[in-house]
C-alpha positions as CSV (number, residue, x, y, z in Angstrom):
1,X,-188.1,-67.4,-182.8
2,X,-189.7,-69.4,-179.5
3,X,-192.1,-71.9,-180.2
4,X,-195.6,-71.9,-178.2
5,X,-196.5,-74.9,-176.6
6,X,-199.8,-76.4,-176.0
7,X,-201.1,-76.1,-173.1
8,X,-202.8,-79.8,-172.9
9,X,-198.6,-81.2,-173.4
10,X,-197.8,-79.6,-170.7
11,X,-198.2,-83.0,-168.3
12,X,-196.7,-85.2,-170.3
13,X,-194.0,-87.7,-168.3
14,X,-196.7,-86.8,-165.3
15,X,-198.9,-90.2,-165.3
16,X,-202.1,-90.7,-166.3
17,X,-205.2,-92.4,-165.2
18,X,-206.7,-95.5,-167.8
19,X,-209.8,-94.7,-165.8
20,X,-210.9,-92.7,-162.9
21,X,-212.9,-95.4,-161.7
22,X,-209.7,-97.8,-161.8
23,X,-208.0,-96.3,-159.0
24,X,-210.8,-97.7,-156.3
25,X,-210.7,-101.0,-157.5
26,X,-207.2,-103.0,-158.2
27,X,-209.2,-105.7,-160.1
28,X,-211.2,-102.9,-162.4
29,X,-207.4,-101.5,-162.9
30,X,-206.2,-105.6,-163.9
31,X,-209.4,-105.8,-166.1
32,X,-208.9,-102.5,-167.8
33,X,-204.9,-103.0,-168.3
34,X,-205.9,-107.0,-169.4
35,X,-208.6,-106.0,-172.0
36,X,-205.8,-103.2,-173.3
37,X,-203.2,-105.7,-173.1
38,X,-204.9,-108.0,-175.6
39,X,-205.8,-105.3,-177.9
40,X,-202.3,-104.5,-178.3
41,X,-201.6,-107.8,-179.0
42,X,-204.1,-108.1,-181.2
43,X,-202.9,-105.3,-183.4
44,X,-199.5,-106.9,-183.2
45,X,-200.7,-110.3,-184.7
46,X,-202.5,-109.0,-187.1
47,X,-199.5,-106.6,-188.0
48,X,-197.6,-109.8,-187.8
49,X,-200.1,-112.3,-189.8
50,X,-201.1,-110.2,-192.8
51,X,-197.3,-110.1,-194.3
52,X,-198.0,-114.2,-193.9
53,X,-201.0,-114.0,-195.9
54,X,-199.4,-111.8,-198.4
55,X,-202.1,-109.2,-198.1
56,X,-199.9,-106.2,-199.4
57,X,-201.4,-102.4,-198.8
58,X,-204.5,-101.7,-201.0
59,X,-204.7,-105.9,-200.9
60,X,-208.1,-106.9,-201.9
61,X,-208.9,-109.5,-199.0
62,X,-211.9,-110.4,-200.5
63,X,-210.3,-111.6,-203.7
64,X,-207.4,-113.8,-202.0
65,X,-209.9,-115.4,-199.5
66,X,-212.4,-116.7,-202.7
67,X,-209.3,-117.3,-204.5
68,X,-208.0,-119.5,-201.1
69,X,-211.2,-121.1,-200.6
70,X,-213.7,-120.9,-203.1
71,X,-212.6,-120.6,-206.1
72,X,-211.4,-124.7,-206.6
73,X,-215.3,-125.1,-206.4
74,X,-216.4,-122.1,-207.6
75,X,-213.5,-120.9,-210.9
76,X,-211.6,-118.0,-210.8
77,X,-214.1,-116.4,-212.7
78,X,-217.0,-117.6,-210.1
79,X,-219.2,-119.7,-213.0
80,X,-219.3,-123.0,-210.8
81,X,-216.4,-124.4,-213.3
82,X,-213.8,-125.1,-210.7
83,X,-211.2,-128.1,-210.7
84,X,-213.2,-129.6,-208.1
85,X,-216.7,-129.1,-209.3
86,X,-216.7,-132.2,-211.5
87,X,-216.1,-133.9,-208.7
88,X,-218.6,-133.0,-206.4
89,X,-222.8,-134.4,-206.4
90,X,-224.4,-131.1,-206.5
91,X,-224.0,-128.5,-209.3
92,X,-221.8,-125.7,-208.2
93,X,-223.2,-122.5,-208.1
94,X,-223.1,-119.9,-210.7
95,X,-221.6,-117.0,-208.3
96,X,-222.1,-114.3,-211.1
97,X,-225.7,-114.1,-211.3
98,X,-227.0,-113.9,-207.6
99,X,-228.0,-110.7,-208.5
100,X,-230.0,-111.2,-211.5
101,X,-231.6,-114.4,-210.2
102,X,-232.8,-112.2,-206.7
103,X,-234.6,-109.9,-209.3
104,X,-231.5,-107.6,-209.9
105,X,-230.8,-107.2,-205.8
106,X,-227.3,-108.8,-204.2
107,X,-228.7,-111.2,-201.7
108,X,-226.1,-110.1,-199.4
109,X,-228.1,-111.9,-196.2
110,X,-228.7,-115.0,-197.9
111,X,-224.5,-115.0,-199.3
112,X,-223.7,-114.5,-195.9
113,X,-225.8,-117.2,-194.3
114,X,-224.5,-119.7,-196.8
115,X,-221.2,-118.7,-196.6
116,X,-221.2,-119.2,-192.9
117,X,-223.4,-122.3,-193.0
118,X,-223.3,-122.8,-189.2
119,X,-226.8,-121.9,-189.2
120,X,-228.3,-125.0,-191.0
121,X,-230.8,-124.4,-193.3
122,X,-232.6,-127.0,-194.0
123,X,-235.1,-126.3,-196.7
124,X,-231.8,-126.5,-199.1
125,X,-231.4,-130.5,-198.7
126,X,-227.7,-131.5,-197.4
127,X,-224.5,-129.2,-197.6
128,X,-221.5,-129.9,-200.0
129,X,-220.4,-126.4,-199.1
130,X,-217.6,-126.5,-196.4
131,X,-218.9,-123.9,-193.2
132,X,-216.4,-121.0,-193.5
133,X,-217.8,-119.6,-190.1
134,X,-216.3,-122.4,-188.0
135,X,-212.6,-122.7,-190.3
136,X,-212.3,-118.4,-189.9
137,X,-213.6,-118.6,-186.2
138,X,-210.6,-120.8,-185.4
139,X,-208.4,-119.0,-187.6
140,X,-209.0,-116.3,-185.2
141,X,-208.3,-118.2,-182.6
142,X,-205.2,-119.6,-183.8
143,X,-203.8,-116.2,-184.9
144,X,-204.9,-114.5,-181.3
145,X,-202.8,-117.1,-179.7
146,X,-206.1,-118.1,-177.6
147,X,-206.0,-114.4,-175.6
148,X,-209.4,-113.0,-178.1
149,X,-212.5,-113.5,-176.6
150,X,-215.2,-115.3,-178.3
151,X,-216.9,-111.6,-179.3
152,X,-212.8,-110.7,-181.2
153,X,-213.0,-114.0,-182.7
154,X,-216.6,-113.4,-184.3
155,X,-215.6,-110.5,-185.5
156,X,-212.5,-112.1,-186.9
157,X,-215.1,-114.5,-188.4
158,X,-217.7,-111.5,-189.8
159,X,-215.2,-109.8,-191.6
160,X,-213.5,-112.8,-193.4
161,X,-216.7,-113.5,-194.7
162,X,-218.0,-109.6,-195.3
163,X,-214.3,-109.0,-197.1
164,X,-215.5,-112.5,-199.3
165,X,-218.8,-111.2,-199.6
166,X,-217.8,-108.1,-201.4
167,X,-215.5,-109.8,-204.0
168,X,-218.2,-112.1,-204.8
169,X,-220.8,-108.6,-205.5
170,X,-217.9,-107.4,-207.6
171,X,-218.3,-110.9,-210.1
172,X,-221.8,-110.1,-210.6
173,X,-223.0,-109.8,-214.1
174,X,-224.7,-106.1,-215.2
């Protein structure tokens, strides 16, 4: 028995265009085949870095970054009971009741503005907290081997602290 082939295989080996518009302009072509050439790479580091970071498949990224970087402040179990909470001026944070104390509502913009801290915000005195937005924004510049552009890194940044964001809802009380 013959097997039918698709039609839209049938120009494979042939060549392809990235673009149509690349063809008129050799630097449009170098941009396109640059900005494809770093996401490949970027796929590959992160391929490459998340075996380091021993985020296994169904790895909660979330969990390991709190337990990485907050939770020496903050406990394992988010209370504010930490190793290094005795040692600090301000009161750590009772991470399990943001919720409850925002009237039973996670205050996911205010988490996030804290979290990344490179907004100041100055109505809450001075800032024991370290800024997470600056340490994950050259993490993902270390990891991207300085070919991301500031937008990649960002988003680097955004979901390190999204992925952290939703471990912390997870710790809320009921």
């Amino acid at each position: 028995m013959r097997r039918k082939v698709h039609r839209r295989f049938t120009n494979i080996g042939q060549g392809f265009d990235l673009n149509p518009y690349c063809n008129q302009d050799p630097r449009r072509r170098d941009a396109v085949l640059t900005r494809a050439l770093v996401g490949v790479s970027a796929l590959a580091i992160s391929l490459i870095v998340a075996p380091a970071y021993g985020f296994a498949q169904g790895a909660d990224i979330g969990k390991q970054e709190y337990m990485d970087s907050c939770a020496s402040c903050h406990g394992e179990d988010g209370k504010g009971y930490g190793p290094v909470a005795g040692f600090l001026k301000q009161k750590v944070a009772d991470l399990t009741v943001l919720a409850k104390n925002s009237g039973g509502v996670f205050p996911f913009a205010r988490a996030y503005d804290v979290i990344d801290g490179r907004q100041s915000i100055a109505a809450h005195g001075p800032r024991d907290m370290p800024i997470w937005g600056k340490e994950y924004s050259g993490q993902g510049e270390k990891h991207s081997g300085g070919y991301a552009t500031a937008e990649e890194v960002n988003s680097f940044a955004r979901g390190r602290i999204i992925a952290l964001i939703g471990y912390v809802y997870s710790l809320q009380t009921k």
